[in-house]
C-alpha distance (Angstrom), angle and dihedral (degrees) to the residues before:
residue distance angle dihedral
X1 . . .
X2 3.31 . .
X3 3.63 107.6 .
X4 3.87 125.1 -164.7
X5 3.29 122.1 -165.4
X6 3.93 124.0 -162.6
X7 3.81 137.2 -151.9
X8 3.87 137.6 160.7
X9 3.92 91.3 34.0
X10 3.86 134.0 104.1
X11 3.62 108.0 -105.9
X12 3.96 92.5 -123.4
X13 4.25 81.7 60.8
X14 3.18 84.7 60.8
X15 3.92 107.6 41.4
X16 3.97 83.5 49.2
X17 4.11 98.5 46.8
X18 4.21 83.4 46.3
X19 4.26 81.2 67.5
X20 3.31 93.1 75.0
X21 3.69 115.9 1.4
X22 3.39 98.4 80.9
X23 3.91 88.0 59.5
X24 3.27 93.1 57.8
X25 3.43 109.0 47.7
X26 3.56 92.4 42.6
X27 3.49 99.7 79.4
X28 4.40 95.4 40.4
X29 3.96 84.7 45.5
X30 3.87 89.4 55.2
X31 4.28 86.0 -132.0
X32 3.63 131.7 128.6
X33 3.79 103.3 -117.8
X34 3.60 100.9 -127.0
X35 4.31 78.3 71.6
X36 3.97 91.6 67.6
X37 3.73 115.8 100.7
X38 3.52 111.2 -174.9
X39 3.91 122.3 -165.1
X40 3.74 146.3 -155.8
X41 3.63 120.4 -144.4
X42 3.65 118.0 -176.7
X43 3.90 104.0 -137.6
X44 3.95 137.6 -169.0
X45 3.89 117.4 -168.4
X46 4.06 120.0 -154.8
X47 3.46 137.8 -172.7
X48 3.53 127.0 -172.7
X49 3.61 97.1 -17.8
X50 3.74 93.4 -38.9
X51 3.70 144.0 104.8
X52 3.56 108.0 -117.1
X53 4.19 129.6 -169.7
X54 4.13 97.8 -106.9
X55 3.84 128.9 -162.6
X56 3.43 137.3 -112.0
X57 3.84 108.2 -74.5
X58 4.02 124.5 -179.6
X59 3.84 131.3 -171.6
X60 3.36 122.4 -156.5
X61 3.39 119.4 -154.8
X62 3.93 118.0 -170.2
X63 3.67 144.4 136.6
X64 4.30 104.6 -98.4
X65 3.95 123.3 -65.7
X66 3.67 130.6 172.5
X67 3.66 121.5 -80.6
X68 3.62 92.5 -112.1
X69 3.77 90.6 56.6
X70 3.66 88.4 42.3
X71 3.76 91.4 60.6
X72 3.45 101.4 46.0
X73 3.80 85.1 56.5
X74 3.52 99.0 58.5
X75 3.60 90.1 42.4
X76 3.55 92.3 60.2
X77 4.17 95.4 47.5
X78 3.48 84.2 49.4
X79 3.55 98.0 51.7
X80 3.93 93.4 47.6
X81 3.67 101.0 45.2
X82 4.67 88.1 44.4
X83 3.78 81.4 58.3
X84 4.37 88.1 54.7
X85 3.44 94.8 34.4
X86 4.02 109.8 35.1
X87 3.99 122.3 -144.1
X88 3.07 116.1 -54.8
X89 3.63 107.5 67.3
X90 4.07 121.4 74.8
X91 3.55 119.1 -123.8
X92 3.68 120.7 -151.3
X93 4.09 133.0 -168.7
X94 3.37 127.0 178.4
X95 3.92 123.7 179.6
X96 3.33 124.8 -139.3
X97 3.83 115.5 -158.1
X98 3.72 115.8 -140.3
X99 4.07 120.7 -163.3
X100 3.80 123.5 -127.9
X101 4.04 94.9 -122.4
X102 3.41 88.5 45.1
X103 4.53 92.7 50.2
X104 3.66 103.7 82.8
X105 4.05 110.0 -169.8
X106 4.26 109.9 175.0
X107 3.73 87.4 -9.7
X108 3.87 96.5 -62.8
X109 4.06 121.4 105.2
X110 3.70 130.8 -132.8
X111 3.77 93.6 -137.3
């Protein structure tokens, strides 16, 4: 389990951050790495009626860590996508913390 989800990136940005990203969050994320699903999602951004060039945008779907881990994880996404995707684009992650009774995985919960 952790699960990121990505939008407003070309799938080969993400096929080629999945390398090594899942290395190194593995060990800040306290998760064996065969537990990381990574995703694609195909994205179009509008504004008033108009498609608009978006920005890199991860979600981070996980069961709850400390703050301080928390940080160092979005640090880290950051880092490897500003290396794909230069400067002047912002990058946002947001977690979303999922609950053990509410994680179903072959119709048994982890809570």
């Amino acid at each position: 389990m952790p699960h990121l989800r990505f939008r407003g990136l070309a799938r080969d940005t993400v096929k080629q951050v999945s390398k090594t990203l899942v290395d190194t969050l593995a060990p800040l994320a306290g998760s064996p790495k065969e537990h990381f699903t990574l995703e694609f999602i195909p994205a179009e951004f509008v504004q008033q009626g108009q498609a608009v060039n978006g920005y890199p945008f991860v979600e981070v779907l996980w069961f709850e860590r400390p703050l301080e881990v928390q940080d160092k994880v979005a640090a880290a996404i950051t880092e490897a996508l500003r290396a794909r995707v230069g400067e002047g684009l912002d990058i946002g992650v947001v977690f979303t913390r999922l609950e053990g009774r509410n994680y179903y995985e072959n119709g048994s919960h982890f809570g």
